[in-house]
C-alpha positions as CSV (number, residue, x, y, z in Angstrom):
1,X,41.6,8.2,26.7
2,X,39.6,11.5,26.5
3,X,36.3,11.1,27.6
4,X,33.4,11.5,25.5
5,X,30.5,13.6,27.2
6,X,28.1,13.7,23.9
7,X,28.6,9.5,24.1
8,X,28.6,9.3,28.3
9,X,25.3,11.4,28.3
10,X,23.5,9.1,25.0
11,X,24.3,5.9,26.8
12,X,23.6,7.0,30.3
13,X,20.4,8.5,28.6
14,X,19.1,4.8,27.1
15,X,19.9,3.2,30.3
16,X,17.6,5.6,32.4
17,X,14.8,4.7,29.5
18,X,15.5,1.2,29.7
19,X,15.2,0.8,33.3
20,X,12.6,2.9,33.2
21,X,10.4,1.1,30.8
22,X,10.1,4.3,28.9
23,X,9.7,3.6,25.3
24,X,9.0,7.1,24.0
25,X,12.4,8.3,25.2
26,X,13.8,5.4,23.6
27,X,12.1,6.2,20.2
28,X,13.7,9.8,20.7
29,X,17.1,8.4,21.3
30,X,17.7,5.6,18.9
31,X,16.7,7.6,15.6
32,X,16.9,6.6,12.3
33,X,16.4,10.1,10.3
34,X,19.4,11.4,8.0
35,X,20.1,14.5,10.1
36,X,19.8,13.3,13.5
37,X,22.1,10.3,12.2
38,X,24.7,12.1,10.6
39,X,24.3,14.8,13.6
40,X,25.1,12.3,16.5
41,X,27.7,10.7,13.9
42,X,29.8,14.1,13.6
43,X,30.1,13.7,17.5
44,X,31.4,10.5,17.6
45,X,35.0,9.9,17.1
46,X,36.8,6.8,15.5
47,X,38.6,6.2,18.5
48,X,35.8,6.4,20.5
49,X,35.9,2.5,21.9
50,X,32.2,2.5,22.4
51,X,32.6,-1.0,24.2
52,X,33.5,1.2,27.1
53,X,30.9,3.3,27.4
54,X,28.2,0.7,26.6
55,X,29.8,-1.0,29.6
56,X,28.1,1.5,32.6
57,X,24.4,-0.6,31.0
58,X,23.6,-3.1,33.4
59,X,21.8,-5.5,31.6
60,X,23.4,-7.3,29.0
61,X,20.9,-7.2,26.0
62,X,20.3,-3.5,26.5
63,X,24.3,-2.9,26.5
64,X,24.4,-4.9,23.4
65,X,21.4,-2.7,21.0
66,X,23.1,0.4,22.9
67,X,26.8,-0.8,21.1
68,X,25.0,-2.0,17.4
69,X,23.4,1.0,17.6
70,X,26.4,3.6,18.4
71,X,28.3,1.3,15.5
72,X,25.2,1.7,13.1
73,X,25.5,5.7,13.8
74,X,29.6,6.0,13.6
75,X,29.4,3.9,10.1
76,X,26.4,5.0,8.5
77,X,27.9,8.3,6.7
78,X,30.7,6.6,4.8
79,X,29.5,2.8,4.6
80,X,27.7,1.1,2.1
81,X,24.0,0.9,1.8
82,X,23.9,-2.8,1.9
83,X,26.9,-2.7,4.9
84,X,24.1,-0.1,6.5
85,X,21.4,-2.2,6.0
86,X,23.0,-5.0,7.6
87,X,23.6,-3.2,10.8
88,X,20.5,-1.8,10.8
89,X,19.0,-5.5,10.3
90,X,20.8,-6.7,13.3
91,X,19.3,-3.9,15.4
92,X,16.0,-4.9,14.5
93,X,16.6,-8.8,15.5
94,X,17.7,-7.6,18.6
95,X,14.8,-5.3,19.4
96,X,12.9,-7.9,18.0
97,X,14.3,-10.0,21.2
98,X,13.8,-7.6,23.7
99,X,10.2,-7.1,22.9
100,X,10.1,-10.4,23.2
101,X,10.7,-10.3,26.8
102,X,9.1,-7.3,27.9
103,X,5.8,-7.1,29.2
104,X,3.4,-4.8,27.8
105,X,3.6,-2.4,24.8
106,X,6.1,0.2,26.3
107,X,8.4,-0.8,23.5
108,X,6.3,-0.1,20.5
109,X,7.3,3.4,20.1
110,X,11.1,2.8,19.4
111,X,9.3,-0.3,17.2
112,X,7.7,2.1,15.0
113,X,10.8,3.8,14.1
114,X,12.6,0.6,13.5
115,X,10.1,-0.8,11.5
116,X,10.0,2.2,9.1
117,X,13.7,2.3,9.5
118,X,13.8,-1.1,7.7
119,X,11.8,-0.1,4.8
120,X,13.6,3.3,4.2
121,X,17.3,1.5,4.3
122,X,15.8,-1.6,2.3
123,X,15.2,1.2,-0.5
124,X,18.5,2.8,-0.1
125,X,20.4,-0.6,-0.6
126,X,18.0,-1.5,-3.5
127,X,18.5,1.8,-4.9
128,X,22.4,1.5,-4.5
129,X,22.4,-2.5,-6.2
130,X,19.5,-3.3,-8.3
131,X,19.0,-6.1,-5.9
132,X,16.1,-7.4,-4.1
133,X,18.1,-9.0,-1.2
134,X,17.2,-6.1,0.9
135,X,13.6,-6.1,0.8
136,X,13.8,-9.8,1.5
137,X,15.6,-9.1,4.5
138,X,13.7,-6.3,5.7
139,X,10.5,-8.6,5.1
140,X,11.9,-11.5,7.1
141,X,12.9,-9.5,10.1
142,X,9.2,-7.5,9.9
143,X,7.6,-11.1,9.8
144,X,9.5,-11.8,12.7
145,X,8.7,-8.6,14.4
146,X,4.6,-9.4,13.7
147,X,4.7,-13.1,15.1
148,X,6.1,-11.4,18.2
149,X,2.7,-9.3,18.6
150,X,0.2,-11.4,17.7
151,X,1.5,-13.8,19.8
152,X,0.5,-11.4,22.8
153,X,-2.6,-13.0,24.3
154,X,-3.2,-9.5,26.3
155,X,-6.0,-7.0,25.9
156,X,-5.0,-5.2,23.4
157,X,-5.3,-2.0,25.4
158,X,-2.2,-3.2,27.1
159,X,-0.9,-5.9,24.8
160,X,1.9,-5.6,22.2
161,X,-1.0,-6.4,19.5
162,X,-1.2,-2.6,19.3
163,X,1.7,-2.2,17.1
164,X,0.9,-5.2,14.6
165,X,-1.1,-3.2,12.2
166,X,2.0,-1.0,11.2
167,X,4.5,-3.6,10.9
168,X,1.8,-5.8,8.7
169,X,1.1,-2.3,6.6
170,X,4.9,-2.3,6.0
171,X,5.0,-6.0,5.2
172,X,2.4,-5.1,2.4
173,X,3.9,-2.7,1.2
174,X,7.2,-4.5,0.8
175,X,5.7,-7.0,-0.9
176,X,3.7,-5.0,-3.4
177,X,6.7,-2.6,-4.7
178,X,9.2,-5.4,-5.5
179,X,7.3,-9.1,-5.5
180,X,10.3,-9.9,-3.0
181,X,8.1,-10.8,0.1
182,X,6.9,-14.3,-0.7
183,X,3.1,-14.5,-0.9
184,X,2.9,-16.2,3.1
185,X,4.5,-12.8,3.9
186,X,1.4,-11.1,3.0
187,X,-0.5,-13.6,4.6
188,X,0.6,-13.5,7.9
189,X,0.2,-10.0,7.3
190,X,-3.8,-10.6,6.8
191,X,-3.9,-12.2,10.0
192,X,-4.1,-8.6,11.3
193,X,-7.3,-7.8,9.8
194,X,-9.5,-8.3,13.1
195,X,-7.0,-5.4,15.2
196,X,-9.0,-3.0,12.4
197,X,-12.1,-1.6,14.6
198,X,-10.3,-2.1,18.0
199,X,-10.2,1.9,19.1
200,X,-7.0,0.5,21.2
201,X,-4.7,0.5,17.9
202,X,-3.8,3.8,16.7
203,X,-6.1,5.8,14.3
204,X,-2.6,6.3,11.7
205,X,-2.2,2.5,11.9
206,X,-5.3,1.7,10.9
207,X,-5.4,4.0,8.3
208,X,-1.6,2.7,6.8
209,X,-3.2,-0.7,7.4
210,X,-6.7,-0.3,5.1
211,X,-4.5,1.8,2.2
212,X,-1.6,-0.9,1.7
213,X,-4.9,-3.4,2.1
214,X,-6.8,-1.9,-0.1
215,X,-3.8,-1.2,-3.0
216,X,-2.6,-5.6,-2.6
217,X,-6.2,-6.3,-3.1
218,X,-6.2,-4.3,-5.8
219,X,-3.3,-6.1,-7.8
220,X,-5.0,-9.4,-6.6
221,X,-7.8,-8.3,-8.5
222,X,-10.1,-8.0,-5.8
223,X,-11.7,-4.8,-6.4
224,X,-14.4,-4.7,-4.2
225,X,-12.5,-5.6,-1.5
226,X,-10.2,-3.2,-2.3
227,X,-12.7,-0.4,-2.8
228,X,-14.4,-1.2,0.7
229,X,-10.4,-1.1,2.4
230,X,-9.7,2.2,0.5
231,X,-13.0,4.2,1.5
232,X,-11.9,3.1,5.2
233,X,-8.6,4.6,4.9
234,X,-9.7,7.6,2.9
235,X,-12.7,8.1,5.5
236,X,-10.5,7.7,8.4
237,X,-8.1,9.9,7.3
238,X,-8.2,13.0,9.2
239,X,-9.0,15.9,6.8
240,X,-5.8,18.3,7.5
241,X,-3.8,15.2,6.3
242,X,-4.5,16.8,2.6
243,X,-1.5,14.7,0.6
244,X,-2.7,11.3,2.2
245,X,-6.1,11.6,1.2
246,X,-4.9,12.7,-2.1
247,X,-2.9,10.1,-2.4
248,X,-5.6,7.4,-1.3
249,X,-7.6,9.0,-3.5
250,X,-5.6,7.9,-6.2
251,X,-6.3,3.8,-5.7
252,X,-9.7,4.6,-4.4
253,X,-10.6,6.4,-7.5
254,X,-9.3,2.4,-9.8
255,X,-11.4,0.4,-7.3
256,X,-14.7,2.5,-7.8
257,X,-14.1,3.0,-11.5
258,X,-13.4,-0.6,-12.0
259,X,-16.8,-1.2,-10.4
260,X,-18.7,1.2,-12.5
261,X,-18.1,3.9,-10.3
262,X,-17.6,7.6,-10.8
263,X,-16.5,10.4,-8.6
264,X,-17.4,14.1,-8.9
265,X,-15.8,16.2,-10.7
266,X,-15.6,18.4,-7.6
267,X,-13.9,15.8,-5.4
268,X,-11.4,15.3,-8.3
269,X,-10.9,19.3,-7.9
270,X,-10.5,19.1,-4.2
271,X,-8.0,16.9,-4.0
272,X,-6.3,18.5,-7.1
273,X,-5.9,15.2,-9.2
274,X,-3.8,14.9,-12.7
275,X,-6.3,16.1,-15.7
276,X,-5.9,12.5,-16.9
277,X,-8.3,11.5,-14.2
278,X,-11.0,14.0,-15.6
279,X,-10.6,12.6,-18.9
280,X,-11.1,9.0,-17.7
281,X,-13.9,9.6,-16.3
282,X,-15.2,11.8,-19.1
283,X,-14.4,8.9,-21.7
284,X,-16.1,6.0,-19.0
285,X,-19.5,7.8,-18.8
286,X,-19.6,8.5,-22.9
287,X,-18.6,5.0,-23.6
288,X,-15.7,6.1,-25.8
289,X,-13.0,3.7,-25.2
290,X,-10.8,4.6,-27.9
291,X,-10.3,8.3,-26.0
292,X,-10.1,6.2,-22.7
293,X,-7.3,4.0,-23.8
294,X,-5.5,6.8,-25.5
295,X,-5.3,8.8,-22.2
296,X,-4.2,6.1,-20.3
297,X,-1.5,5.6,-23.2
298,X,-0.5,9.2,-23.0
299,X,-0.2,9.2,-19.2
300,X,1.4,5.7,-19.0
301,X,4.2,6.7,-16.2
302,X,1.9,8.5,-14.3
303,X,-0.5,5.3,-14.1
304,X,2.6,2.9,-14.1
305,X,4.0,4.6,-11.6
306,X,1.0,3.7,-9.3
307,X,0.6,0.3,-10.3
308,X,-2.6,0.8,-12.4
309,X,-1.5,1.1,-16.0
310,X,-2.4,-3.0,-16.8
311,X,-5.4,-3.1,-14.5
312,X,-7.5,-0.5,-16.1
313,X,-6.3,-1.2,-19.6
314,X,-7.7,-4.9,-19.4
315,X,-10.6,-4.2,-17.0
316,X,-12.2,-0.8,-17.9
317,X,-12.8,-2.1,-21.5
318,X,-16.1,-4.4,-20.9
319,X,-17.1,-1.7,-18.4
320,X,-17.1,0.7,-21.1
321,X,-18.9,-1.5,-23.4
322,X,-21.4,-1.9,-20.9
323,X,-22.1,2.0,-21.3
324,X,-22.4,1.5,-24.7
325,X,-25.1,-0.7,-24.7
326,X,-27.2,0.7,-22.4
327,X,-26.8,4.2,-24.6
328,X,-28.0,1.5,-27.7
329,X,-30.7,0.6,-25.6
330,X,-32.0,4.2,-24.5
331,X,-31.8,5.0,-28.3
332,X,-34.1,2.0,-29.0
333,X,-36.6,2.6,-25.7
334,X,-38.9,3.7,-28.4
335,X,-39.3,0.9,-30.2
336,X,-42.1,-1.7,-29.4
337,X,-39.2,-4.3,-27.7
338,X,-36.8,-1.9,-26.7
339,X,-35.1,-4.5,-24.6
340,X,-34.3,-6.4,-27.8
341,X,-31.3,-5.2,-29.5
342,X,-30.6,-6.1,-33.2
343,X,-26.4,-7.2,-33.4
344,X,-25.8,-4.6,-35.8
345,X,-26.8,-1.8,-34.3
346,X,-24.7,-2.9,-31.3
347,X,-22.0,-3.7,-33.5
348,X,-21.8,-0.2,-35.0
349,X,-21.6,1.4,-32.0
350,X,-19.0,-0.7,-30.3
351,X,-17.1,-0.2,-33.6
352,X,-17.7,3.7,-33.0
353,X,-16.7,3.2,-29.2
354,X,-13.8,1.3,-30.1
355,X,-12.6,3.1,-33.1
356,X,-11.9,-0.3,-34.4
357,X,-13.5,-0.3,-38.1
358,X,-12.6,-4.1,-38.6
359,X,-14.7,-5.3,-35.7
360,X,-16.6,-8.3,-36.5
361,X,-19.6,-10.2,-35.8
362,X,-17.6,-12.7,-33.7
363,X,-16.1,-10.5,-31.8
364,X,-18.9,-8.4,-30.7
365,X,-20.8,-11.6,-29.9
366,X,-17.5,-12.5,-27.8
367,X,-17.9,-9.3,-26.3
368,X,-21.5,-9.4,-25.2
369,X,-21.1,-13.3,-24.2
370,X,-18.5,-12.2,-21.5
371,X,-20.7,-9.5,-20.0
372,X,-23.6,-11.9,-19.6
373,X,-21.3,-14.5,-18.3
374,X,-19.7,-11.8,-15.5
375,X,-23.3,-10.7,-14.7
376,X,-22.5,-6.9,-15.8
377,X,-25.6,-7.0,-17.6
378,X,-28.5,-9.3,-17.8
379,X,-29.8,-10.9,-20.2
380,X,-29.4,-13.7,-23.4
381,X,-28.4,-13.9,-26.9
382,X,-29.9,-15.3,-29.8
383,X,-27.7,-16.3,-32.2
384,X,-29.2,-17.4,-35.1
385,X,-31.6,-15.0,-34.9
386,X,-29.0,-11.8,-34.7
387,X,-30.2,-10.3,-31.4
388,X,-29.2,-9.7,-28.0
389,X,-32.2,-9.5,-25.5
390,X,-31.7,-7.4,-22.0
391,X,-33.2,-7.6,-19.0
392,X,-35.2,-4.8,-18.0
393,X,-33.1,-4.6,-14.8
394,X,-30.7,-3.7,-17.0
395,X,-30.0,0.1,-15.8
């Protein structure tokens, strides 16, 4: 049998890094990128027996992620994305070993690209099938892959804990594009939270950490802890990173709205947002929620597409109100009770706002009853008597 040099120098290459304990030249060697794949994979042959070569590895767990590997690589052109993603599965529960029983994080490099490697082939084989499966695997093996580095009891400045933040962004994110994670995957990934202000864990993993933070406690509904995880990552964000910030400004931008927020119009510039954000906010500060919801109708894939469509259709609306009212009540500061607000005049105007003719009493009532009872003004109603009575904290 011919020899293969490409093959003889890859394999004597990882077992120098191995022994070595040299993660980063194991993170340049077992790459997961299209073209460095399908490069190493035009230079290996089909009747390449790569048990041979995998052979000259001393130690028997490194001569077996060397062999998945090289069969991952040789396969990966022509097989099927789920057949891929299986390989590429197995790979990561035998990493997953080895870290296991190494000592320190020299490992976490070639981690990294394995634990993005999961995600990226997850949404291959889901692209190919239409079937969660994929994600549910990936989502297992990251679990497993996170259990592993919490568990190190180190300092983190030489502990495996340094890599947890990325595999538990990851593990978020999984969860939040398809629902396939179970809900106790997210929560293991939580446990995470205290590795945020140790200056030991990468400034990028902290940063991937507070945006998919920020965007689950945004679908849970918890906006303000969603705004506060957002501002972190868009803060920490290194300026030159111009199409992360952008993108975190995105979320950032539904957390602080939904809390009665607005940005500057020059921020929206810098960052070179969608016109439908300028409109938004437009329509928020005039209390016009017939315009607001009409823009969010007429850019529904945009917002869809970033998992905000439902959220600010059902929450922006007693927000909005809330502008409304406080414009009824600067129009009446005049008066000798200019707290005190007569229903109709607050039902004419929420009809205005809501281009909704057919409004009644009822439901305005309704409407004012829920803001009192979320606290997003203060205040009583009297409801014999017709009137609504603000505080004068009220702003």
């Amino acid at each position: 049998m011919d020899s293969n040099p490409i093959l003889q120098a890859f394999v004597t290459s990882v077992n120098l890094a191995f022994s070595s304990n040299n993660g980063v030249a194991l993170s340049k060697l077992f790459v997961f990128d299209d073209y460095p794949i399908s490069t190493l994979a035009s230079r290996i042959h089909a009747s390449d027996d790569l048990d041979y070569y995998t052979a000259d590895i001393a130690d028997g767990m490194h001569a077996q992620i060397t062999l998945k590997y090289l069969d991952y690589v040789r396969d990966r052109p022509t097989a099927q994305a789920t057949s891929s993603h299986a390989q590429l599965c197995h790979i990561a529960e035998l990493f997953t070993a080895q870290l296991t029983l190494a000592s320190g994080p020299w490992l976490l490099p070639v981690m990294r690209s394995v634990a993005r490697a999961l995600c990226a082939s997850a949404q291959r084989a889901h692209a190919a099938t239409q079937d969660a499966a994929a994600f549910t695997q990936s989502a297992t093996r990251l679990l497993q892959l996170l259990i592993v580095l919490l568990g190190d009891s180190a300092p983190t400045a030489s502990s495996k804990r340094q890599g947890a933040l990325i595999v538990a962004a990851l593990l978020l994110r999984i969860s939040l594009r398809t629902n396939a994670a179970p809900g106790a995957y997210a929560g293991k990934a939580l446990e995470a939270q205290g590795l945020q202000t140790d200056p030991a864990v990468p400034m990028r993993d902290r940063v991937s950490f507070s945006y998919w933070l920020g965007r689950y406690y945004l679908t849970c509904y918890y906006i303000e802890a969603a705004r506060t995880q957002l501002d972190r990552a868009f803060a920490m964000c290194p300026p030159w990173h111009y199409h992360n910030k952008r993108v975190i400004l995105r979320h950032l931008f539904v957390a602080n709205l939904l809390r009665g927020r607005l940005p500057h119009p020059a921020l929206l510039q810098k960052y070179d947002l969608e016109p439908a954000y300028y409109q938004l906010v437009t329509c928020f500060r005039h209390g016009n929620l017939a315009r607001f919801q009409q823009t969010l109708a007429d850019n529904m894939e945009l917002f869809r597409s970033q998992g905000h469509f439902l959220l600010l259709l059902e929450r922006s609306k007693l927000l909005i109100f809330r502008n409304v009212l406080r414009k009824v009540r600067l129009l009446n500061q005049n008066a000798e009770r200019s707290n005190v607000l007569q229903y109709a005049d607050v039902l004419a105007a929420f009809r205005l706002a809501a281009a909704a003719p057919d409004m009644d009493l009822p439901e305005m009532e309704a409407i004012l009853a829920s803001m009192i009872s979320q606290k997003l003004v203060l205040g009583y109603l009297f409801h014999h008597q017709r009137l609504v009575n603000l505080s004068r904290k009220t702003a």
